[in-house]
Structures are given as C-alpha cells and as structure tokens.
N, C-alpha and C positions, 0 to 999 in steps of 0.2 A: 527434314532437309534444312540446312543452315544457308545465312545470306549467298556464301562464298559458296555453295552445290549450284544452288538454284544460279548466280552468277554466271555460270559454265554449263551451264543449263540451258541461259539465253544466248550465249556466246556460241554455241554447237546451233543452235538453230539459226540464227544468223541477227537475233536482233540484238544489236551490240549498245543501241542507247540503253535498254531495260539493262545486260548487265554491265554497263559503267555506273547507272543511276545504284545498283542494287551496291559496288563495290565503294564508290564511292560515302554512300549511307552506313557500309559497315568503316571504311575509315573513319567517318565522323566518331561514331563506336569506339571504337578502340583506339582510336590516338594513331602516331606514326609506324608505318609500315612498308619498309623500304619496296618485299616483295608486292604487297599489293598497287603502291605506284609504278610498277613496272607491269605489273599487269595494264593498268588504267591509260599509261602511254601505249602498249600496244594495242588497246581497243582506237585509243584516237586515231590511232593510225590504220586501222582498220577502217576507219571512219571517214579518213580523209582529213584531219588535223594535225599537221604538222605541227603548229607551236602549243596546241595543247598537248599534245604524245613532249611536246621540252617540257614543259611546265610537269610532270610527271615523270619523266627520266629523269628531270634536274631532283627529283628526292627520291630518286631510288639506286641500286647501287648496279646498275644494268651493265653490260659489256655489246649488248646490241651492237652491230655496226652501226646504226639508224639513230643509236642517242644522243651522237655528239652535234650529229648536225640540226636535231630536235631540239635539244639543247640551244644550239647558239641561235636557232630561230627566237625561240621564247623570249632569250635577253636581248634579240634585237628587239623584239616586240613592245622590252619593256623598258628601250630605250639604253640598257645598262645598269640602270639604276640601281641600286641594290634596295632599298627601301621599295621601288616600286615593282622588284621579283618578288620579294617580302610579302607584300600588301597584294599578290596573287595568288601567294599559296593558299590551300583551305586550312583554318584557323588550327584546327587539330592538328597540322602537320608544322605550323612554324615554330622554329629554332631562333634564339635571337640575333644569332649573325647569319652569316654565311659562309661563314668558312667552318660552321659544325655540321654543315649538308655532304652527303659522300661526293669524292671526287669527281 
C-alpha cells in the first residue's frame, strides 16, 4: 500500500491529521502537485482551517466553491505580500513568482 492508499485510508476513518501529515510527506517526495494540494485543502477544511484549506487551494487548480474564499483568507493572512505567500509555501511546491501558480 503506497503513501497516497494509506492517506484515504486515514481519511475514510476519520483521522484526517495522519492523512494530511502522510500527503503532505508525499508532496515533499515528489515535488508539485496540483491534485494533491487540493486534496490537502480539503482535509483543512475538514479540519477547520480555513486559511490553511487557501494556502493549498492557492496551488492547486480546484473549482471548489470554497477555494476562492480559502484563498483570499490565506493572502489576507499573509498580509498580501507576495514574498510572504512565497515564504509559506512548502519548499517543494514554490514557483518563483506568482503568477506561474494556476489561477
């Protein structure tokens, strides 16, 4: 069973930190992945993390109803900044600007 079974594994049983911790370990892995950020915001939000479910919609390419205002949470969180949206992503996943992140 690979990270991402086992991930939906812990997610069907209801404990949702085990698989974000297990998703997020495989993003470290394998570099950017839009589907798995869009997983990782819906566990937040499973969770009760609104500006972390943005920080993860903001790099995935989701249509959620739920993303845009996840989304602007996060950038309010991070002031606007764009260096300091930057400097929250996890390291595997930054792009050098921002405007090479899906819409």
């Amino acid at each position: 069973m690979n990270a991402l079974d086992r991930a939906e594994q812990d997610e069907r049983a209801g404990d949702f930190g085990s698989a974000k911790r297990r998703l997020q370990s495989y993003l470290a892995t394998v570099g950017y992945s839009p589907e798995i950020c869009e997983r990782l915001a819906r566990l937040s939000l499973r969770m009760g993390d609104p500006a972390e479910a943005g920080r993860w919609y903001f790099l995935s390419e989701s249509s959620d109803p739920e993303a845009t205002v996840a989304v602007e949470r996060f950038k309010a969180e991070c002031g606007g900044n764009a260096r300091h949206i930057l400097s929250r992503l996890p390291a595997k996943t930054r792009l050098n600007a921002l405007d090479l992140y899906p819409a």
